[in-house]
C-alpha positions as CSV (number, residue, x, y, z in Angstrom):
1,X,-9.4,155.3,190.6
2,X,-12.1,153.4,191.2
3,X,-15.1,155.1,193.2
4,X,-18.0,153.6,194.9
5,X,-20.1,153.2,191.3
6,X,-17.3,151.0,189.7
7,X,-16.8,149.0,193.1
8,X,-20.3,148.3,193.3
9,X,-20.4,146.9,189.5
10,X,-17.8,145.0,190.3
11,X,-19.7,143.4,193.2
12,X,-23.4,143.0,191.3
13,X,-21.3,140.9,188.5
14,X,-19.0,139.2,191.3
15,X,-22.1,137.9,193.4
16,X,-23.3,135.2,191.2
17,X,-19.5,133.9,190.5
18,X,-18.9,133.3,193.8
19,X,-21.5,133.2,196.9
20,X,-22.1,129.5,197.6
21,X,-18.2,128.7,195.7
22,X,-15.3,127.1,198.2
23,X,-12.0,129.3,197.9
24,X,-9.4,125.6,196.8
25,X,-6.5,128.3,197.9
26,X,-5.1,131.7,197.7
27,X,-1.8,132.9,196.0
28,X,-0.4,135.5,196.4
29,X,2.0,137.1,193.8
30,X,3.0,141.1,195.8
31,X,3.2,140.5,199.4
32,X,3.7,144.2,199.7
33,X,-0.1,144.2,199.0
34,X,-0.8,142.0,201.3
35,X,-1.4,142.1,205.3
36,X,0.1,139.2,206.4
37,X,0.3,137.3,203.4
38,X,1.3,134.1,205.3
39,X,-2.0,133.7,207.4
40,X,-4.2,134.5,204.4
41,X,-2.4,131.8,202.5
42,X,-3.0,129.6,205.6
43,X,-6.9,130.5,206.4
44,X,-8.3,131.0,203.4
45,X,-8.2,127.8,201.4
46,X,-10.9,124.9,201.2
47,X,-13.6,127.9,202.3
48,X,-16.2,128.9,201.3
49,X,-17.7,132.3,200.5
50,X,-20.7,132.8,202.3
51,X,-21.7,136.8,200.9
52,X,-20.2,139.9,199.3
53,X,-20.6,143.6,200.0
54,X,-19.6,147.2,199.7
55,X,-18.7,149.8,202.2
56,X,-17.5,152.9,200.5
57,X,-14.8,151.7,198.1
58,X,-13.6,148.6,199.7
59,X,-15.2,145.1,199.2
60,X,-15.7,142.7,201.8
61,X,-15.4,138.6,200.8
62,X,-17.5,137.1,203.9
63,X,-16.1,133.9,204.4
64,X,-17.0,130.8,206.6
65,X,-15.3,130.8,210.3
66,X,-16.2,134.6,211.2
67,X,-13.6,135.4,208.6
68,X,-13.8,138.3,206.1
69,X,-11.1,139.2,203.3
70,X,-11.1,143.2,202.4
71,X,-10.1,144.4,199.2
72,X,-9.4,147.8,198.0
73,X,-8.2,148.6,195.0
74,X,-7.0,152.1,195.5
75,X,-5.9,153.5,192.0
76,X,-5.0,151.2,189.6
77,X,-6.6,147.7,191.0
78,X,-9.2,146.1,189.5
79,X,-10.8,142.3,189.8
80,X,-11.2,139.9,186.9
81,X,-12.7,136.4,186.3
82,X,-10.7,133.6,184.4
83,X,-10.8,129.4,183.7
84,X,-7.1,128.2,185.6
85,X,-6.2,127.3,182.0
86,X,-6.3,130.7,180.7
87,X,-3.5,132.7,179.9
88,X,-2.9,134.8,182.9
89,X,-3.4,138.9,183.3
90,X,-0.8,141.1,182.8
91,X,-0.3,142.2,186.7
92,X,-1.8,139.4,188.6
93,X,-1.3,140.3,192.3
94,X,-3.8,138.0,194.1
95,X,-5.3,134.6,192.9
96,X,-8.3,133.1,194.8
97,X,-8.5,129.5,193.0
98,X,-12.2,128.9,193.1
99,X,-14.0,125.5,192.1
100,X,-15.3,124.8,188.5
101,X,-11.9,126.0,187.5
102,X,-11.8,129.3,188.0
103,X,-10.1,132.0,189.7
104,X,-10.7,135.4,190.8
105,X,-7.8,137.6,190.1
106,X,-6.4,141.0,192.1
107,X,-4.8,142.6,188.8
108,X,-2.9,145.9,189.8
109,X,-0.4,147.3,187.6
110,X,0.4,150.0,190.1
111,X,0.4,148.0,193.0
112,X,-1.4,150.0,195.4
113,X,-4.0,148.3,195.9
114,X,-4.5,146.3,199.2
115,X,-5.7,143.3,200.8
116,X,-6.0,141.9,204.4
117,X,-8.2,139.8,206.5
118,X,-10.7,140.4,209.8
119,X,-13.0,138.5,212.0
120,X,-16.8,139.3,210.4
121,X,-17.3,140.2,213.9
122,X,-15.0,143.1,214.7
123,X,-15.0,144.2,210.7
124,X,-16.5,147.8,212.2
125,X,-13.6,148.1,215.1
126,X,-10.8,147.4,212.4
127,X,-8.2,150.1,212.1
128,X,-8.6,150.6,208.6
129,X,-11.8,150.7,208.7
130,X,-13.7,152.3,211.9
131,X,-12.7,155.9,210.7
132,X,-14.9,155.7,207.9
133,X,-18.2,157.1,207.4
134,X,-21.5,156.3,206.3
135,X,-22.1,154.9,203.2
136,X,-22.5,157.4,200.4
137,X,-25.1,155.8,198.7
138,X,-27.5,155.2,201.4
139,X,-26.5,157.6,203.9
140,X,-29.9,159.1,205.4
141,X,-30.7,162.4,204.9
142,X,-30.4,163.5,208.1
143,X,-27.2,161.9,208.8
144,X,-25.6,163.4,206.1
145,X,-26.5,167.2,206.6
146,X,-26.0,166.9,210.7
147,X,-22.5,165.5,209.3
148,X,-22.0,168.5,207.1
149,X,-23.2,170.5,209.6
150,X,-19.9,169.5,211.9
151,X,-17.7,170.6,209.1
152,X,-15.3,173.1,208.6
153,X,-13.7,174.0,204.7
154,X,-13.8,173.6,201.1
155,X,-16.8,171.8,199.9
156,X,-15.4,169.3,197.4
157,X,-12.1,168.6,200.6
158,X,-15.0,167.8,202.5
159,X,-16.8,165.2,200.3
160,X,-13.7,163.7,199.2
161,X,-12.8,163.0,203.2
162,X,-14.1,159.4,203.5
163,X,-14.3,159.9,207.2
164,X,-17.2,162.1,206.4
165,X,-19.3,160.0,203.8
166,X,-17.5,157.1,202.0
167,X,-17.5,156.0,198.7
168,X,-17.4,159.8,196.7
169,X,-14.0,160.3,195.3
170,X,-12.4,162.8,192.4
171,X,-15.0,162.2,189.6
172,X,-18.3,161.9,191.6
173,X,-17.3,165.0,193.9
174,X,-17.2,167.1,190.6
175,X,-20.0,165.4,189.1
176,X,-22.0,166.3,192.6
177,X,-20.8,169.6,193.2
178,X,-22.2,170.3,189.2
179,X,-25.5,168.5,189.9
180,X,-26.3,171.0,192.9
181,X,-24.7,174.3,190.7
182,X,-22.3,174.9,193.8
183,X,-18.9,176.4,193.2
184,X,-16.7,173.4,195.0
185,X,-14.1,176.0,196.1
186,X,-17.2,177.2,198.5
187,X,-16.7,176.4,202.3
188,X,-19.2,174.6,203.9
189,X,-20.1,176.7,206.1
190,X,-22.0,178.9,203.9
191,X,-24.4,176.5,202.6
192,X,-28.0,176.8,203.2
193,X,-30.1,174.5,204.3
194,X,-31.5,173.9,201.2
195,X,-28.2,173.7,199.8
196,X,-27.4,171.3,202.0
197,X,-30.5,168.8,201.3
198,X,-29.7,169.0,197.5
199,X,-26.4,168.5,198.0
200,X,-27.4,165.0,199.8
201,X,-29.6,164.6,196.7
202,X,-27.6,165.3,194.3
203,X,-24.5,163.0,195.6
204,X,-26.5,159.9,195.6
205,X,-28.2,160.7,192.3
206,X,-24.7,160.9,190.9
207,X,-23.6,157.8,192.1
208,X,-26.6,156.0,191.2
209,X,-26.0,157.3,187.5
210,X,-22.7,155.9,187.7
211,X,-23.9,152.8,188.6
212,X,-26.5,152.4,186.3
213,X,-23.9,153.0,183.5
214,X,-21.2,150.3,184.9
215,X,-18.8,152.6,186.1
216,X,-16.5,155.3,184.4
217,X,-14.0,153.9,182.4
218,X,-11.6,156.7,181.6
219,X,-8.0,155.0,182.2
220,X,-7.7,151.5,184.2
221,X,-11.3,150.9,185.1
222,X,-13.3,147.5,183.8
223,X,-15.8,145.0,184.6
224,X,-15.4,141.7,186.1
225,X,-15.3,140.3,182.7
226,X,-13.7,143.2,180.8
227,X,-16.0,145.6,179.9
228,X,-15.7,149.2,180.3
229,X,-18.1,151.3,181.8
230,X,-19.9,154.2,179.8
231,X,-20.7,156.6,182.6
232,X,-17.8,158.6,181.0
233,X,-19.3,159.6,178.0
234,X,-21.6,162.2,179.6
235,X,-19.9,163.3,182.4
236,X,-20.7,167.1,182.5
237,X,-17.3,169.0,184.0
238,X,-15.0,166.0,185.4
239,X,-12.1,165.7,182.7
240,X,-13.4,168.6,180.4
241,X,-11.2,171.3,181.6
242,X,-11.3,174.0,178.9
243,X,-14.8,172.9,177.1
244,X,-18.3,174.7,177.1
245,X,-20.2,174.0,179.8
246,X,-22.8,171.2,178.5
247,X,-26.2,173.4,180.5
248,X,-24.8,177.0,179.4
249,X,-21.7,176.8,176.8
250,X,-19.3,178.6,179.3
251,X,-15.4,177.8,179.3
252,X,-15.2,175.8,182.2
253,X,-12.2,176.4,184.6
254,X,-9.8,174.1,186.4
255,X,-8.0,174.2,189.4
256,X,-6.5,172.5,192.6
257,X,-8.3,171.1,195.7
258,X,-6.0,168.6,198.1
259,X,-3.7,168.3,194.9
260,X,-6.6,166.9,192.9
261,X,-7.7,168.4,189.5
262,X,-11.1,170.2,189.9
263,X,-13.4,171.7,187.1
264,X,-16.2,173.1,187.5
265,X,-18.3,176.1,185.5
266,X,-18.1,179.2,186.4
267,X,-21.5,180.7,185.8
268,X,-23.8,177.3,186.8
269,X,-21.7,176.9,189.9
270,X,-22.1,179.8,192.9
């Protein structure tokens, strides 16, 4: 599933394809993606895309006329880049035909990713979207532990909630949890207060890792143009259930938190 790290590639590498480009039309392949697919089809075409950005996972397309198509690409999504006489992806969902002859492509094989569009104005009221919280990656210090400090239950529950920072999801929350050495079965309660300010630390250190290695590419994930992150090849606990710990040679363990796989070692991690 893509996280905040492989959204935010996708963004640096989307940026210079399309700011300044005009949106010719939109097509759109799985209108169960789609929130009203008719009006989308209708307003965005001869447009032009004014700016990109990231808010937790989902990626905002600011368009011309206070209007702003949101993407997110849930589990399986991912966007791609293509010349209109290419042969097409596999499980094209969403085509915005750009000029120069290209067109940006929603592929989803899955097809849970999801698509709709807001005024630019009211983005932050949106239903979808005024639940979340701040951004992991630049959340201030401060904000994050007096968030933390309203929360109740298990520590990696709570940084997977995206109403309480958004962006972290299954890989980064292990990947965090083994950056501060906290077990993430640990309620949140119990943390210190220097627990707490590494923990803030540590969460956007891990992200920025990710993002400085393009993502983690471990089933659907890749670039704009195909590539495949690297951040996978030295992740320290997500994915190796039953390996040695890479800091002390311990079997790390495995279990169960909101129905996700967790691993974590059991003598770096209190």
């Amino acid at each position: 599933m893509p996280e905040l790290p492989e959204v935010e590639t996708i963004l640096t590498a989307l940026k210079p394809v399309t700011i300044g480009q005009r949106i010719v039309r939109t097509e759109v392949l799985r209108q169960s993606m789609v929130q009203e697919p008719l009006k989308i089809k209708r307003l965005v075409k001869n447009i032009r895309v004014l700016d990109l950005r990231r808010h937790g996972k989902y990626l905002f397309i600011n368009l011309e006329n206070n209007l702003t198509l949101v993407l997110h690409l849930r589990m399986s999504g991912r966007l791609a880049v293509r010349k209109i006489s290419d042969a097409e992806f596999r499980h094209e969902r969403l085509r915005l035909v750009l000029q120069k002859n290209l067109v940006l492509v929603f592929n989803d094989p899955r097809t849970l990713g999801r698509i709709f569009l807001a005024p630019t104005d009211s983005l932050a009221s949106h239903p979808r979207l005024k639940l979340l919280g701040p951004d992991a990656l630049t959340v201030s210090q401060r904000k994050f532990i007096d968030r933390l400090k309203a929360r109740k239950g298990v520590l990696k529950a709570v940084l997977l909630n995206q109403s309480f920072v958004a962006g972290i999801g299954n890989i980064y929350a292990d990947e965090t949890c083994f950056r501060t050495r906290l077990d993430p079965r640990r309620k949140v309660q119990t943390l210190s207060k220097p627990e707490r300010e590494k923990l803030h630390r540590a969460a956007i250190a891990t992200l920025k890792k990710g993002i400085r290695n393009r993502g983690t590419s471990i089933s659907d994930f890749l670039g704009l143009h195909g590539k495949p992150g690297i951040n996978q090849n030295s992740l320290s606990v997500y994915g190796r259930k039953g390996r040695p710990c890479r800091s002390c040679g311990t079997i790390l363990k495995s279990t169960k938190i909101q129905q996700r796989t967790t691993v974590w070692c059991p003598e770096c991690q209190r």
